[in-house]
N, C-alpha and C positions, 0 to 999 in steps of 0.2 A: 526231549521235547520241552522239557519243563525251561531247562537251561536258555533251551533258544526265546523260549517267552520272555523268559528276563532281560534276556541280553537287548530283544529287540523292545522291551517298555524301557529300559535303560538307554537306550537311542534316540527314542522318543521321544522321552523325558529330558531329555541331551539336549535334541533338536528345538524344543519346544522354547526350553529357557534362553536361549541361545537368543531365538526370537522376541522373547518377550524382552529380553535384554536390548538387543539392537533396536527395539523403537524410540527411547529416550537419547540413544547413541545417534541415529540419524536425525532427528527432532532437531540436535544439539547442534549437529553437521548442517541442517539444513537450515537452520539462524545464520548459521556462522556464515556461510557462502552470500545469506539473505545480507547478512552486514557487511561481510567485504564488496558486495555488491554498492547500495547503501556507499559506504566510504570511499568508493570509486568514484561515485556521483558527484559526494562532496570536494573530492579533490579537483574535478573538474569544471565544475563552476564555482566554485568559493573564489579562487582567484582571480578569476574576468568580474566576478560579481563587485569582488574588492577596491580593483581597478575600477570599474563604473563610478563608486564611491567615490576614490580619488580622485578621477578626472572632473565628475560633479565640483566636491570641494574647491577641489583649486580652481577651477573655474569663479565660483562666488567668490575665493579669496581674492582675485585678481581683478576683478569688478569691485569690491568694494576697500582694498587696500590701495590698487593700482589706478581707480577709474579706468578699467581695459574700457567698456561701452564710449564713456564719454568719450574717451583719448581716438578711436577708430571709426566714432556714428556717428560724432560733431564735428572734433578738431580737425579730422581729418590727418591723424596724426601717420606720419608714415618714417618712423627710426630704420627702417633697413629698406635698402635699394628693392623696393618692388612700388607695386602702384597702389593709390589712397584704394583704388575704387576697389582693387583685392582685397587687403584688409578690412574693408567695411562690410562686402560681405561675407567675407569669411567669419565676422567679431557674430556676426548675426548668428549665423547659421551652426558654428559653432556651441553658441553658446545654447542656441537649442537643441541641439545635437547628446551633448552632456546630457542632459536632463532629459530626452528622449530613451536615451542608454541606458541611464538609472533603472527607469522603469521599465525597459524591457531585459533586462536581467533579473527584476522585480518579478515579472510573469513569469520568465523561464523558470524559476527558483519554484513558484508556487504551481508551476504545472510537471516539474520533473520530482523534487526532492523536497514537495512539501515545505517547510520552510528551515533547509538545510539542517534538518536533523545534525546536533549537535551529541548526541550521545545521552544528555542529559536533561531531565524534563525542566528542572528550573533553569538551566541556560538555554532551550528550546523555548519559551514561555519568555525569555529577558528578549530576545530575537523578535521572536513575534512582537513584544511592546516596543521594540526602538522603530521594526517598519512600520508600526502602528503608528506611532507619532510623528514620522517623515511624514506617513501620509498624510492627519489631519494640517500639517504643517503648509502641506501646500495646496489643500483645499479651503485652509482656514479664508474668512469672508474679513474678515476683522484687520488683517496681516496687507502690505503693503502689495500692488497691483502684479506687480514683476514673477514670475511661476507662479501664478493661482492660477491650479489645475484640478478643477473640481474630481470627486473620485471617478466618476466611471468615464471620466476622459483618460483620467492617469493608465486604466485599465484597456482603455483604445488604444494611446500608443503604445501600450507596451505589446499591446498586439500584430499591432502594425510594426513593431520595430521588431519579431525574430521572424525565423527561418526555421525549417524542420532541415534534418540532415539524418541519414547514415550511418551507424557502425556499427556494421553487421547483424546480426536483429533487432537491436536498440536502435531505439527512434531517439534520437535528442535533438536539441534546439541550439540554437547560437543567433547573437543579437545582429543587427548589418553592420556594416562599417560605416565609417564617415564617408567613403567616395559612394559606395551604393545609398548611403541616404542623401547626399546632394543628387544624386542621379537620379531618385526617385520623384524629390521635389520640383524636379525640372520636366519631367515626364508624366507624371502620373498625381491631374489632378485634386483627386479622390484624394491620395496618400498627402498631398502638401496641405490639403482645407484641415486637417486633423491639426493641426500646425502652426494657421495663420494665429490663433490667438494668443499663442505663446509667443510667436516673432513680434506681435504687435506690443506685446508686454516691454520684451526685450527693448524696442525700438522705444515706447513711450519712457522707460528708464533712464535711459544716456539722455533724451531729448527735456524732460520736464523735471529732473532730479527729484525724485520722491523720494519719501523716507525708504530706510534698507531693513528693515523688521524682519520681514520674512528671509530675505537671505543670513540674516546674522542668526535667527535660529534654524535655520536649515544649517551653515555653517557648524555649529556646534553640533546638533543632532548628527549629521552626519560624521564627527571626527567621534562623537560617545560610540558611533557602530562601528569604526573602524578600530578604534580600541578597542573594540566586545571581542570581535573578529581575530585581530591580529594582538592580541596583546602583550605578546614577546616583542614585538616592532619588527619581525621577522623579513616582511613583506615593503615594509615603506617603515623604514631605520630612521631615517630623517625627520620624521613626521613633528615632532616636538618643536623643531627648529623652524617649522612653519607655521606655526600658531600666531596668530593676529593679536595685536594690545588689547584688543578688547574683550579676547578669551576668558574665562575665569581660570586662574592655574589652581585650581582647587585639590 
């Protein structure tokens, strides 16, 4: 009798540790799945985010290296077989388009992944300071007329620019495209008045030549977070090769 008392507090005691063990073991498991999750995220919007970037940048680079605005809203420039009046409004809408994209990848960032958790609190914290200062950038009052988008517009359209979607129990977001946001503008509005005051920018730019301030530090701020982001050059290899004369190569 005595023997079976042992055997079965010995079981017991078996079982007990066993448990008390697997709590810090699943703890461990259950971060771990939290982070692969987590790094799922980032792999999926860090890349379109990036692109946003780019397409933003080059856009100001080609406005203020190329006069893209001037050359399609005035001269009426038209270098390839299609018509002035396409190009003129595509230079427009376009070019709000960019900038509309930014910031609704800016939203999705800050409604899905926080602000793409980089793994590490001081590169989480440098992130946060470069969208910080995009943003005062083109809210600033001081800064030339052309994207001054005071903040809780920046935060309109970027609301107006996603989309909820799908994947399988996750809810995630994606920005529109360029055909669904001309389509929208044409239809809907509500969704174009968000709009008009950045086309008017656009349009008073190419027309009355103002100073480029804001876009030459938008320019830069924007290529400092594409190098935060991609700093291997993994993504946009090229990118050195398109930096403006007036860049600092510091």
């Amino acid at each position: 009798m005595q023997a079976e008392v042992v055997v079965a507090l010995i079981a017991g005691g078996a079982g007990l540790a066993v448990a008390v063990a697997s709590v810090p073991l699943n703890y461990a498991l259950a971060r771990r799945v939290r982070r692969e999750d987590e790094q799922d995220l980032m792999a999926r919007y860090r890349d379109p985010f990036l692109w946003a970037m780019h397409d933003l940048r080059s856009r100001i680079r080609t406005i203020l290296d190329d006069e893209f605005l001037t050359r399609f809203l005035i001269n009426g420039e038209d270098a390839i077989p299609t018509s002035v009046d396409f190009m003129n409004v595509y230079a427009r809408r376009h070019t709000v388009f960019v900038l509309a994209e930014y910031l609704g990848w800016v939203e999705i960032v800050r409604r899905t992944v926080g602000f793409l958790d980089l793994g590490d609190q001081r590169m989480n914290r440098s992130l946060l300071e470069y969208l910080t200062t995009i943003r005062r950038v083109l809210f600033a009052v001081d800064l030339d007329p052309i994207f001054h988008v005071p903040t809780g517009q920046q935060r309109a359209i970027g609301e107006l620019m996603i989309v909820p979607e799908r994947d399988g129990e996750r809810r995630n977001w994606r920005c529109i495209g360029f055909a669904e946001f001309c389509a929208r503008l044409d239809r809907d509005e509500y969704f174009a008045g968000w709009f008009k005051r950045v086309d008017q920018g656009v349009v008073n730019f190419a027309s009355q030549a103002p100073g480029s301030n804001r876009l030459v530090e938008l320019n830069m701020r924007l290529t400092e977070l594409i190098d935060f982001l991609d700093p291997s050059q993994t993504r946009f290899p090229l990118r050195d090769q398109e930096r403006p004369h007036y860049r600092s190569q510091e």
